[in-house]
ZABA-987010 format. One record per residue: x, y, z of N, C-alpha, C in turn. Coordinates in nm, 4 decimals. Layout:
BEGIN
NODE, X, Y, Z, X, Y, Z, X, Y, Z
...
***
This chain:
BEGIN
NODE, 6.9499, -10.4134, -20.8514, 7.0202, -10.5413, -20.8691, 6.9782, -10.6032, -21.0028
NODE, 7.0958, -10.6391, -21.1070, 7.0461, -10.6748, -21.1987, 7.0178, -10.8392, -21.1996
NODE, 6.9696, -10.8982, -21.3211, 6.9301, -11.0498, -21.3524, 7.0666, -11.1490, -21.2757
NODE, 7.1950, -11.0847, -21.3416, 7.2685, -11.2007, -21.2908, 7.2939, -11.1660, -21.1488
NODE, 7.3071, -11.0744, -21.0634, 7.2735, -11.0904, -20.9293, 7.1940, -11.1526, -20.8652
NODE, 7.0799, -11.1425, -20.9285, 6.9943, -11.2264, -20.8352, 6.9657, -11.3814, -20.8723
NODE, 7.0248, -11.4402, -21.0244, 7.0906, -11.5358, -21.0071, 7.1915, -11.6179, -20.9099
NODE, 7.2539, -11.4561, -20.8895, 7.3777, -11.5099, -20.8278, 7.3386, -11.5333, -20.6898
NODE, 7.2429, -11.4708, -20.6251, 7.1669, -11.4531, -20.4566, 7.1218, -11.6200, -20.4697
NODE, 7.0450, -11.6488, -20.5873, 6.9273, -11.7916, -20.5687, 7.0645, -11.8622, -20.5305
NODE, 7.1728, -11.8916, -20.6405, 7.2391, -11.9780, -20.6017, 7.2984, -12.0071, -20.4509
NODE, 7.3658, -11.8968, -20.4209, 7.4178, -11.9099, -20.2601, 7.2654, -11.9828, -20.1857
NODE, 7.1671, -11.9505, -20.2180, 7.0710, -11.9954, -20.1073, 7.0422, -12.1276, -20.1433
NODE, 7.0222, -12.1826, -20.2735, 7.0501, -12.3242, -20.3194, 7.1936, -12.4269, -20.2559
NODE, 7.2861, -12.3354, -20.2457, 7.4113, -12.4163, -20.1948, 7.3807, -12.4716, -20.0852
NODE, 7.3522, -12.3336, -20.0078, 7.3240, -12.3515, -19.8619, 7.2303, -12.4280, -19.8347
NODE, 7.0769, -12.4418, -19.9607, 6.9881, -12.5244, -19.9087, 7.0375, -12.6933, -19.9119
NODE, 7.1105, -12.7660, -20.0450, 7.2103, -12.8626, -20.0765, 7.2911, -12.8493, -20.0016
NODE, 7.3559, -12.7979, -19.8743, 7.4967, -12.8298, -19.8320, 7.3929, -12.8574, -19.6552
NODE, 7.2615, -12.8388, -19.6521, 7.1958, -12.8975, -19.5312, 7.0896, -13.0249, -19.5520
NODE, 7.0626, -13.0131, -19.6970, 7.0397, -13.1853, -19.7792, 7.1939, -13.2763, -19.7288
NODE, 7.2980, -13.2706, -19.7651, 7.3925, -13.3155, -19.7639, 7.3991, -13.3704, -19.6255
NODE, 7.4029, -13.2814, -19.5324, 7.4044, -13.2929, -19.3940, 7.3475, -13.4039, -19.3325
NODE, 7.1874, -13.3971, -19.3735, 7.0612, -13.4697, -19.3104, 7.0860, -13.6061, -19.3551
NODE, 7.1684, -13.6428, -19.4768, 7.2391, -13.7900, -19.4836, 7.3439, -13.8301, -19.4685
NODE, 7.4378, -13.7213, -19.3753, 7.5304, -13.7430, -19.3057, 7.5558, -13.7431, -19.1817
NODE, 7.5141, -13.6936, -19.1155, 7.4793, -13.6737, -18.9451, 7.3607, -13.7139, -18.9198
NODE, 7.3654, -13.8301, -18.8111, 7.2699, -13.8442, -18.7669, 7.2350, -13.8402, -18.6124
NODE, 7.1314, -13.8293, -18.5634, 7.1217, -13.7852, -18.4170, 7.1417, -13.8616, -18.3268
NODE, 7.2063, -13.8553, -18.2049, 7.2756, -13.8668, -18.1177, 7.4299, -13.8329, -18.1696
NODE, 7.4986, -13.7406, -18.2483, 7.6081, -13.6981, -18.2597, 7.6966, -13.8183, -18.3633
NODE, 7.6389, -13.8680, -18.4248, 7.6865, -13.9904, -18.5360, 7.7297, -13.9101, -18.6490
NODE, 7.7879, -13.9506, -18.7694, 7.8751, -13.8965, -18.8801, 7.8662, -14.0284, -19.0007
NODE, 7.8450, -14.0541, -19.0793, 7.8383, -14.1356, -19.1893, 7.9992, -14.1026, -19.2325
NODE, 8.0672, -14.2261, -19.2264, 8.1846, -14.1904, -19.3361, 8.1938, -14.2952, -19.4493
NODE, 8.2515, -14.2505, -19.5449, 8.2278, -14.3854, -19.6421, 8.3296, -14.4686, -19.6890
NODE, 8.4210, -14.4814, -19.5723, 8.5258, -14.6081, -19.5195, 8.4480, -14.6703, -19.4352
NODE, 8.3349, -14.6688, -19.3814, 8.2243, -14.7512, -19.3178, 8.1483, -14.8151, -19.3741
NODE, 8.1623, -14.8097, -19.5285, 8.0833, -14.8945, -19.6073, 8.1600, -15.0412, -19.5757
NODE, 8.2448, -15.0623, -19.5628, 8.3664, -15.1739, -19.5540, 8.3092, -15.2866, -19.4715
NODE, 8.1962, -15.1937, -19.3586, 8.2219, -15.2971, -19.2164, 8.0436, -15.2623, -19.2254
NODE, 7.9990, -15.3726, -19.2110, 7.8347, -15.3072, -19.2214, 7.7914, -15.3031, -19.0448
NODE, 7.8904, -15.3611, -18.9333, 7.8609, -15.3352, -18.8246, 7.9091, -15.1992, -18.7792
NODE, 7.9759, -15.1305, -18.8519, 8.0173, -14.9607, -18.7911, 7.8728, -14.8961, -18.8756
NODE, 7.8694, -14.9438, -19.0017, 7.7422, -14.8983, -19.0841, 7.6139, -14.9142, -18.9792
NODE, 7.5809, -14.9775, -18.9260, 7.4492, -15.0397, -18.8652, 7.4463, -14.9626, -18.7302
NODE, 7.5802, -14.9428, -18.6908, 7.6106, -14.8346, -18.5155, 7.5480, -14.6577, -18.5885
NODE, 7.6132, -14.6420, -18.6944, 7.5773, -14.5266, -18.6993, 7.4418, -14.5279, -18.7392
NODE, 7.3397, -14.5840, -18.8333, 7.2475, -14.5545, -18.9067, 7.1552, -14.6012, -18.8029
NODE, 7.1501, -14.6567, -18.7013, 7.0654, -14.7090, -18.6316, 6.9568, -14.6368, -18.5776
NODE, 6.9603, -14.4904, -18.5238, 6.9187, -14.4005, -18.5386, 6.8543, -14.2740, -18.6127
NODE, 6.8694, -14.3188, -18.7536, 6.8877, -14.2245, -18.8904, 6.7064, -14.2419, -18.8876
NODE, 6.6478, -14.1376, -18.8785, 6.5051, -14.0883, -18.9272, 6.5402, -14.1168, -19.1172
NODE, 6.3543, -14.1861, -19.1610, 6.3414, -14.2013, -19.2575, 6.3248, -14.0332, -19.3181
NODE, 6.2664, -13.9844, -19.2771, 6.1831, -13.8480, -19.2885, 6.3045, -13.7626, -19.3457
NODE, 6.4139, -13.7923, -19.2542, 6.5776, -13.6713, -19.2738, 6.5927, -13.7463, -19.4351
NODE, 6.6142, -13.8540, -19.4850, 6.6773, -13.8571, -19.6250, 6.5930, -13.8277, -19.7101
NODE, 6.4515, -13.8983, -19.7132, 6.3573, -13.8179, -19.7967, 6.3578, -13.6788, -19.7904
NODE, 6.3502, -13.6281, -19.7143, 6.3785, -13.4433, -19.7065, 6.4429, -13.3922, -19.7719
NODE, 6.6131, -13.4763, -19.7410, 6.7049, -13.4475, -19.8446, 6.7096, -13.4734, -20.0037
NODE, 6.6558, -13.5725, -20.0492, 6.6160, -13.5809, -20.1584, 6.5094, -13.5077, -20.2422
NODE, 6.4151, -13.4792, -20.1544, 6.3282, -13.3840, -20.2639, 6.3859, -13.2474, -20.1803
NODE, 6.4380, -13.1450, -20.1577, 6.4522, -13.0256, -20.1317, 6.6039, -13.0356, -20.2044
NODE, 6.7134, -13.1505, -20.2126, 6.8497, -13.1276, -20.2471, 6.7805, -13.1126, -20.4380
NODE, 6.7239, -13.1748, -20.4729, 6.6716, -13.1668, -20.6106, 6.6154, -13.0233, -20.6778
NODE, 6.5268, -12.9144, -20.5652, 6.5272, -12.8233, -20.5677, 6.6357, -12.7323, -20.5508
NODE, 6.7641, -12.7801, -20.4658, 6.8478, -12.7030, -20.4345, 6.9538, -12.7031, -20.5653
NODE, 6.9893, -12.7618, -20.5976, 7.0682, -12.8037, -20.7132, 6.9943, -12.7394, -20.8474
NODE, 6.8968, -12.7036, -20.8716, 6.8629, -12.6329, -20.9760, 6.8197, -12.5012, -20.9386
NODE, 6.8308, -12.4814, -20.7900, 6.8644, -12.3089, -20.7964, 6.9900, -12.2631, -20.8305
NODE, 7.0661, -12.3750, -20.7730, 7.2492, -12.3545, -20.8232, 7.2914, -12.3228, -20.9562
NODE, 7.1991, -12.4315, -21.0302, 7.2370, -12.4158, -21.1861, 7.1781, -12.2748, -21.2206
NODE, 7.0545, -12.2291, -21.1966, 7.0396, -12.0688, -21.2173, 7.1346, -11.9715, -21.1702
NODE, 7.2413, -12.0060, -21.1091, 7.3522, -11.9236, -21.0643, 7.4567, -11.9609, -21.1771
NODE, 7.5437, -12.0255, -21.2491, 7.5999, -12.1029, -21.3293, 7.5600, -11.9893, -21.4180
NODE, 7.4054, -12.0532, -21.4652, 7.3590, -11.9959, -21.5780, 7.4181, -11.8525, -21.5730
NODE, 7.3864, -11.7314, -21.4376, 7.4215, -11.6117, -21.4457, 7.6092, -11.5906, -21.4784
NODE, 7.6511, -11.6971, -21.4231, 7.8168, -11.6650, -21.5027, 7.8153, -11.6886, -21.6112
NODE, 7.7388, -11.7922, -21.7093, 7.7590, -11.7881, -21.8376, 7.6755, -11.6425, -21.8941
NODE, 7.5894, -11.6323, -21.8950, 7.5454, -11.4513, -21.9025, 7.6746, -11.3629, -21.8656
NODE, 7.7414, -11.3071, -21.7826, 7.8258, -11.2646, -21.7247, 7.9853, -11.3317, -21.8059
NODE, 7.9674, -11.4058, -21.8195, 8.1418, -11.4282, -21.9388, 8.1415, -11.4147, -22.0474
NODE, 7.9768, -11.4262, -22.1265, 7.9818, -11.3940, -22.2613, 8.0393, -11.2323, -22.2937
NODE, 8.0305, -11.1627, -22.1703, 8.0590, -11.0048, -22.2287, 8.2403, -11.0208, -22.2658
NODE, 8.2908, -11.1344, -22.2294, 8.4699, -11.1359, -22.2306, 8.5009, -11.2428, -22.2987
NODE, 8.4664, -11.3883, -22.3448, 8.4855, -11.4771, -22.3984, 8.3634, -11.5411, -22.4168
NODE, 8.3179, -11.5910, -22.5459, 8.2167, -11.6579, -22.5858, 8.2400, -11.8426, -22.5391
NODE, 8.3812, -11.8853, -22.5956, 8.4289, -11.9927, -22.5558, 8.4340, -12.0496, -22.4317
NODE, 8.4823, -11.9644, -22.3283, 8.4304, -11.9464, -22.1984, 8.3329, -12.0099, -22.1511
NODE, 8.2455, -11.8951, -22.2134, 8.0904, -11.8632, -22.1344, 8.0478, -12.0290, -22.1858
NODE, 8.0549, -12.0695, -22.2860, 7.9901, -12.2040, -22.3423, 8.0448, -12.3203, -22.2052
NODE, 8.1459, -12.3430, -22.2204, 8.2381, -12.3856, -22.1562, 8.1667, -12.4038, -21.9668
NODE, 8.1048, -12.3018, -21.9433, 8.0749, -12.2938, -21.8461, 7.9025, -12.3697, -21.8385
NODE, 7.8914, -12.2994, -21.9172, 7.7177, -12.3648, -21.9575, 7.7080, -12.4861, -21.9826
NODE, 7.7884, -12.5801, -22.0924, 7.7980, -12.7149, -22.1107, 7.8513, -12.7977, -21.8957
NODE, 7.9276, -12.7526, -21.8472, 7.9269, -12.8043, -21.7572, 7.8623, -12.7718, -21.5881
NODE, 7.7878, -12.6641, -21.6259, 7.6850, -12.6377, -21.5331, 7.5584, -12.7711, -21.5612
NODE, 7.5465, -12.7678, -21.7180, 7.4341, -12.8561, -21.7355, 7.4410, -13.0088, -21.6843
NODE, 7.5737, -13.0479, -21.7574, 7.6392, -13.1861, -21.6862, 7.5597, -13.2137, -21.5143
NODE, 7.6449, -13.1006, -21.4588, 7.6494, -13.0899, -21.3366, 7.4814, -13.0748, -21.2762
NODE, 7.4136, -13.0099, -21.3468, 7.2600, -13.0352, -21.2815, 7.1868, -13.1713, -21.2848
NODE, 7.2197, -13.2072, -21.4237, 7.1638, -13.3148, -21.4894, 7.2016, -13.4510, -21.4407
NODE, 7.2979, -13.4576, -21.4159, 7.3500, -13.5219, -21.3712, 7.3807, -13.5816, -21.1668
NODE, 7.3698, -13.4604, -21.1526, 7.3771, -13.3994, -21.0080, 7.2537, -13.4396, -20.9170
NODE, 7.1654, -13.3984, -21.0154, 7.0422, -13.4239, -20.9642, 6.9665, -13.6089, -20.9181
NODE, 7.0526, -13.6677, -21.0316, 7.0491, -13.8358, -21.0387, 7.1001, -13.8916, -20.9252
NODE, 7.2555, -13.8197, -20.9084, 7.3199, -13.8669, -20.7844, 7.2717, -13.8450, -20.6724
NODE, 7.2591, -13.6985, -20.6683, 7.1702, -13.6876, -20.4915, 7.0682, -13.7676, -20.4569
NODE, 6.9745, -13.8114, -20.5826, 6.8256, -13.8731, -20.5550, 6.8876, -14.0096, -20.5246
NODE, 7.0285, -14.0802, -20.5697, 7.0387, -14.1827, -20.6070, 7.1585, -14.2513, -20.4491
NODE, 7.1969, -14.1258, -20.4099, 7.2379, -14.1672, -20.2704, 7.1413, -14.2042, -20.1911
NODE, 7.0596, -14.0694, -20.1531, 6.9623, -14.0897, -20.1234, 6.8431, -14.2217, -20.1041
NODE, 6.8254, -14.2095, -20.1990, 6.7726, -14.3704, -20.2218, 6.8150, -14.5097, -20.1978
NODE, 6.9525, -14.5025, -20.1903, 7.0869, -14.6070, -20.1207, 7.0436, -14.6081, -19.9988
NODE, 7.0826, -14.4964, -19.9235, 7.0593, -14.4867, -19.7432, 6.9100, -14.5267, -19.6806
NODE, 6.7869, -14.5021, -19.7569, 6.6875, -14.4710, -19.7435, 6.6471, -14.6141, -19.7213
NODE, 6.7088, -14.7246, -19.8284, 6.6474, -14.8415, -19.8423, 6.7547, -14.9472, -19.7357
NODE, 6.8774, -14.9038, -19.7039, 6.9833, -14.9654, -19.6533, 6.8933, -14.9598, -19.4878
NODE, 6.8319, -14.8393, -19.4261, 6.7869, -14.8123, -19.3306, 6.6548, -14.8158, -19.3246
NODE, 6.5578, -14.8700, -19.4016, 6.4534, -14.9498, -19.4073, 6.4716, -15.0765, -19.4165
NODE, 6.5298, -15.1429, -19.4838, 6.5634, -15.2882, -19.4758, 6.6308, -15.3741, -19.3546
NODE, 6.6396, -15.2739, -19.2427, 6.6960, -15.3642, -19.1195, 6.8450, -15.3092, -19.1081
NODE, 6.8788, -15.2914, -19.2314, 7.0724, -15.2317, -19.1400, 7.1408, -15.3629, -19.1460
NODE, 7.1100, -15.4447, -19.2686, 7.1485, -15.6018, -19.2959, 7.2781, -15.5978, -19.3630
NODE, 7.3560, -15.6953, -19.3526, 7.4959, -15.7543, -19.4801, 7.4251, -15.7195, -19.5860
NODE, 7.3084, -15.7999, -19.6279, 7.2510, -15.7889, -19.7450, 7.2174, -15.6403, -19.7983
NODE, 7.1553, -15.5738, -19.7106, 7.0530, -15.4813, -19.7587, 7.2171, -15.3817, -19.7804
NODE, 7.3370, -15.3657, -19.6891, 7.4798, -15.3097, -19.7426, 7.5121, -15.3915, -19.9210
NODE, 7.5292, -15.4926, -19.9099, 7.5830, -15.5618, -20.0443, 7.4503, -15.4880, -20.1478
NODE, 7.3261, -15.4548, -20.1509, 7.2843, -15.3985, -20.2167, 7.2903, -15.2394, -20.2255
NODE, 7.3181, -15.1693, -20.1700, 7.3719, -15.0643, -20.1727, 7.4956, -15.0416, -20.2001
NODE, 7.5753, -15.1662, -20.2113, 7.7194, -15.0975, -20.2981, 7.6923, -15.1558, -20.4387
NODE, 7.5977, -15.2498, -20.4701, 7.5671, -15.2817, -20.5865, 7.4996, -15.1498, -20.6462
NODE, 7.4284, -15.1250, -20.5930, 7.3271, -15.0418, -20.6835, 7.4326, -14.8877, -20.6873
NODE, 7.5370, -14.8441, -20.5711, 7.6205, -14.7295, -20.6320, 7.7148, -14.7677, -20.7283
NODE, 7.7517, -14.9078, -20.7467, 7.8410, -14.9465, -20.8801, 7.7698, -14.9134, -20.9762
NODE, 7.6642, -14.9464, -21.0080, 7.5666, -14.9312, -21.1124, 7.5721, -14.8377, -21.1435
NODE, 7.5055, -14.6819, -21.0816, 7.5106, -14.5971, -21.0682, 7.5914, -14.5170, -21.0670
NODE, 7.7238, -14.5323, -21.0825, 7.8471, -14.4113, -21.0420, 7.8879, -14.3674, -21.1573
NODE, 7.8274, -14.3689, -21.2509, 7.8738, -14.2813, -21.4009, 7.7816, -14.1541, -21.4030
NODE, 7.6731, -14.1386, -21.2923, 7.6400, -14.0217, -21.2519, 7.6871, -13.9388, -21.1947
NODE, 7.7805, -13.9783, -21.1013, 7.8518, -13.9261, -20.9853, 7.9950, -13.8653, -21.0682
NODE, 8.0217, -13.9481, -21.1423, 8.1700, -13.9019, -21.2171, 8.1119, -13.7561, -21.3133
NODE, 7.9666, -13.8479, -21.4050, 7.9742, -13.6903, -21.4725, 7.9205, -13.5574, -21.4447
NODE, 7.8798, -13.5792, -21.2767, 7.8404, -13.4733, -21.2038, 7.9493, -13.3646, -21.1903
NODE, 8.0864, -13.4614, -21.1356, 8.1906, -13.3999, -21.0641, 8.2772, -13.3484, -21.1846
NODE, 8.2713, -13.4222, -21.3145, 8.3540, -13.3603, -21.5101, 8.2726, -13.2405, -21.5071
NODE, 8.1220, -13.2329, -21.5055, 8.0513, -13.1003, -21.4977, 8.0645, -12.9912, -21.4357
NODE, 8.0799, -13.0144, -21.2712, 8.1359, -12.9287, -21.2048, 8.2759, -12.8479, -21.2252
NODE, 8.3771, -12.9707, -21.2339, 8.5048, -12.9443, -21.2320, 8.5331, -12.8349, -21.3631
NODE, 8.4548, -12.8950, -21.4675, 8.4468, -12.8403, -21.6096, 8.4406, -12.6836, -21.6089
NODE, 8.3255, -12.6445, -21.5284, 8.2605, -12.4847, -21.5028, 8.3791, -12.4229, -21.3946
NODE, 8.4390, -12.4868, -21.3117, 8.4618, -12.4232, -21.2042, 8.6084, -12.3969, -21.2740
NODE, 8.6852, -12.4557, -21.3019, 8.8073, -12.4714, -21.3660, 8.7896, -12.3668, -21.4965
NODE, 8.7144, -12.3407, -21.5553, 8.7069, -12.2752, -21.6861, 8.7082, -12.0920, -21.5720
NODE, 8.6535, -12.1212, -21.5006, 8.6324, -11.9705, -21.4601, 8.7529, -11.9181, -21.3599
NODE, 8.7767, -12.0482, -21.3174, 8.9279, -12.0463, -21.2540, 9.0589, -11.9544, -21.3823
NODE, 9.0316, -12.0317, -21.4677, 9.1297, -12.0039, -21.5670, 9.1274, -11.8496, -21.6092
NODE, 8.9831, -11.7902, -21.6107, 8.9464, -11.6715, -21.7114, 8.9690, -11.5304, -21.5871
NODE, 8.9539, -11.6061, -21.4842, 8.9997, -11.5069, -21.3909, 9.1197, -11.5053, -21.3856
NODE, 9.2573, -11.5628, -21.3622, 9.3812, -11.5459, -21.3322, 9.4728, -11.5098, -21.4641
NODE, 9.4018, -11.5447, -21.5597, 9.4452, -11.4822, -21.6473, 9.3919, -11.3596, -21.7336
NODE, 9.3235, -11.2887, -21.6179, 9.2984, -11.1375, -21.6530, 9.1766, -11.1264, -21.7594
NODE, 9.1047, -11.2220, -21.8210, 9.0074, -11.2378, -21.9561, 8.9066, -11.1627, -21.8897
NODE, 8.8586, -11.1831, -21.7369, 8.7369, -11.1059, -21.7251, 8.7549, -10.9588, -21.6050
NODE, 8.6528, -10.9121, -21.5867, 8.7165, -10.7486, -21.5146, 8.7405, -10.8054, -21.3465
NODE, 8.7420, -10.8883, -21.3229, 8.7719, -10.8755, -21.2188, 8.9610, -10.9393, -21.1306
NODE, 9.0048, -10.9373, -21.0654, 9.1275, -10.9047, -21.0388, 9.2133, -11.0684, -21.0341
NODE, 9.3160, -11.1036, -21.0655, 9.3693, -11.2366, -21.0564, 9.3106, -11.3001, -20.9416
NODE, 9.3013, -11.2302, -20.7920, 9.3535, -11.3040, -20.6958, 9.2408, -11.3697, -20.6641
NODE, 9.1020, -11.2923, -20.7037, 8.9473, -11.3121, -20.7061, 8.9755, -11.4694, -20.7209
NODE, 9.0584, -11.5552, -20.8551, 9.0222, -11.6538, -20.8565, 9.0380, -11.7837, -20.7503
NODE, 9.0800, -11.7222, -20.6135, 9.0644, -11.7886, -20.4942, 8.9298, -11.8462, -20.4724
NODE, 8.8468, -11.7610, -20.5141, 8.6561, -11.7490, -20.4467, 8.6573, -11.8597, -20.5950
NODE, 8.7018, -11.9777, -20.6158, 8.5860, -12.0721, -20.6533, 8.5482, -12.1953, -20.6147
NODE, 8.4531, -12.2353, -20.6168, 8.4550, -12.4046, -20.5473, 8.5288, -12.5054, -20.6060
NODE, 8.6357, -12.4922, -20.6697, 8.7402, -12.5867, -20.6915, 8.8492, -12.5991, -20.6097
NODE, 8.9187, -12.4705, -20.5848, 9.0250, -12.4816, -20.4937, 8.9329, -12.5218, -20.3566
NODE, 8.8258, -12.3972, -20.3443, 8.8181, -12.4070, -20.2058, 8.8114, -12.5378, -20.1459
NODE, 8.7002, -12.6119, -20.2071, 8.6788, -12.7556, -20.1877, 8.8079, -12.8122, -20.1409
NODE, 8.9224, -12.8232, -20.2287, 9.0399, -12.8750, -20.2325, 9.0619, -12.8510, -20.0738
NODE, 9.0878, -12.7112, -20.0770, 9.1378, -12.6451, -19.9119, 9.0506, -12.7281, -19.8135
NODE, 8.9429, -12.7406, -19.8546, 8.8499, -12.7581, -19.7168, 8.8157, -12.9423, -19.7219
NODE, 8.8093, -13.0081, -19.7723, 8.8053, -13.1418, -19.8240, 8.8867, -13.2489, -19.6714
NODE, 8.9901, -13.2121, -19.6687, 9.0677, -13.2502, -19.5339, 8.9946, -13.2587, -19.3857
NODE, 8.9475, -13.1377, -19.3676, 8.8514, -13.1176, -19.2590, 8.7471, -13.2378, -19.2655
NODE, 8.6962, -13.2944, -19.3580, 8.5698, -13.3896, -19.3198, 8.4239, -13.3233, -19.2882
NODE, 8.4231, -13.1882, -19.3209, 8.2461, -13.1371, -19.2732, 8.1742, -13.1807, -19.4107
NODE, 8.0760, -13.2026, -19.3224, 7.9340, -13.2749, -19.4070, 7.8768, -13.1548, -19.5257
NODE, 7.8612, -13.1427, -19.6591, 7.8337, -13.0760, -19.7689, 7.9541, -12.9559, -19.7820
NODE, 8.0726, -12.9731, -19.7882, 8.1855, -12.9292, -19.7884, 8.1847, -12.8459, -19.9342
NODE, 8.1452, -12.9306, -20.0621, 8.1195, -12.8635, -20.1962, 8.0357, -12.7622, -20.1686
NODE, 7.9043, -12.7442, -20.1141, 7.8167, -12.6700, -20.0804, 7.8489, -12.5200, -20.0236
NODE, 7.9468, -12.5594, -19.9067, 7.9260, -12.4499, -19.8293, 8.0584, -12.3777, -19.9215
NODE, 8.1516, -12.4197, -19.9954, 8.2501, -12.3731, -20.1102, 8.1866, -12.2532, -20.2147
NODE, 8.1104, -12.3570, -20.2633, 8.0021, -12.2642, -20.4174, 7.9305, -12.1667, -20.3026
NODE, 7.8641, -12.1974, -20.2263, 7.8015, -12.0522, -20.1395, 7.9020, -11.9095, -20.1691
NODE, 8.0221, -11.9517, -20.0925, 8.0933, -11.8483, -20.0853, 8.1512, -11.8046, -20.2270
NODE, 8.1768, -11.8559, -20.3148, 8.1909, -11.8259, -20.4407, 8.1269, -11.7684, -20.5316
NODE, 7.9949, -11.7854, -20.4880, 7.8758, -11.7078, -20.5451, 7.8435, -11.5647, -20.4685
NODE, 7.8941, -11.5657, -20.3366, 7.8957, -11.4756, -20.2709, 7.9805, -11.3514, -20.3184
NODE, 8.1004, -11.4243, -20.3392, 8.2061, -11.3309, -20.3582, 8.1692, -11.2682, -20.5214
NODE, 8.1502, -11.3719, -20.6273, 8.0729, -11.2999, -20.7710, 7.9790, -11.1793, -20.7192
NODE, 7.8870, -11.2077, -20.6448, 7.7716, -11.1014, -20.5907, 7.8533, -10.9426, -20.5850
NODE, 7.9020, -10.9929, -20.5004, 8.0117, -10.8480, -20.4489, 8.1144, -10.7840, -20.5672
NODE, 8.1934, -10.9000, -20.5930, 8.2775, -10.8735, -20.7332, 8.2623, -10.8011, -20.8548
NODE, 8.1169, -10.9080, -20.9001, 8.0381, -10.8813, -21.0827, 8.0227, -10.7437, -21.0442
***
């Protein structure tokens, strides 16, 4: 197995480890679901979180931080892997893998840190009005997480269907752009996550 394979292995296990970060601040026990049309009403907010372990978001925050930069070592292996067919490409992919870590990494810590303090502080009006303050503040992370992502995933979208690299048009199904798209409707908790898994999966097999 060469370098970008086992790039490509870390990443799927990074997705998967980020798409059960994702989870642990979305589900909470007794069968609860965080949605974020519940930010609206801080008494549906306060039914669900009422139950939310401190321990589950911190978890998610320092292991999603690890998880997200095993991902980008997967990234990295497609930009290795496109330079052999397009240089423009391969850049292309690298500039928005980086976005996407760098960036990525702010947001997860920075949700995180929203829920963490919303559900230490009592589950208050207030302690909600500060948590949509502090994601206003904050959401130019979140945008240039998702320009980063979209950036890489879309560039490889492109280089596949139009034949630039060896592998076959239809391949460009397997990326976390559409899939997301496809799967987004459903409502499961780290939906991006469990997308790039399989996308990295399918490179594994593919490259």
């Amino acid at each position: 197995m060469n370098i970008i394979k086992v790039l490509f292995l870390i990443a799927i296990v990074g997705h998967i480890l980020c798409g059960i970060c994702d989870c642990l601040i979305t589900y909470v026990p007794g069968g609860k679901k965080f949605d974020i049309k519940q930010m609206s009403d801080n008494s549906k907010m306060a039914e669900v979180f009422k139950d939310m372990p401190l321990r589950n978001i911190t978890a998610s925050m320092i292991l999603g931080v690890a998880a997200i930069f095993m991902v980008f070592g997967g990234y990295y292996g497609i930009y290795l892997w496109m330079r052999e067919y397009s240089s423009t490409s391969s850049i292309l992919i690298l500039i928005g893998a980086a976005l996407f870590a760098t960036f990525g990494v702010a947001h997860h810590v920075f949700c995180g840190v929203a829920e963490w303090f919303y559900v230490r502080f009592g589950l208050t009006e207030d302690a909600l009005r500060g948590v949509l303050e502090f994601f206003k503040s904050t959401a130019s992370t979140m945008i240039i997480c998702y320009i980063g992502m979209a950036l890489a995933g879309v560039t490889l979208f492109i280089s596949v269907v139009t034949g630039t690299t060896s592998l076959p048009a239809w391949a460009c199904i397997f990326n976390a752009i559409p899939l997301t798209l496809l799967f987004t409707p459903f409502r499961i908790g780290g939906t991006g996550n469990w997308c790039g898994a399989i996308m990295f999966a399918a490179l594994l097999i593919l490259c």
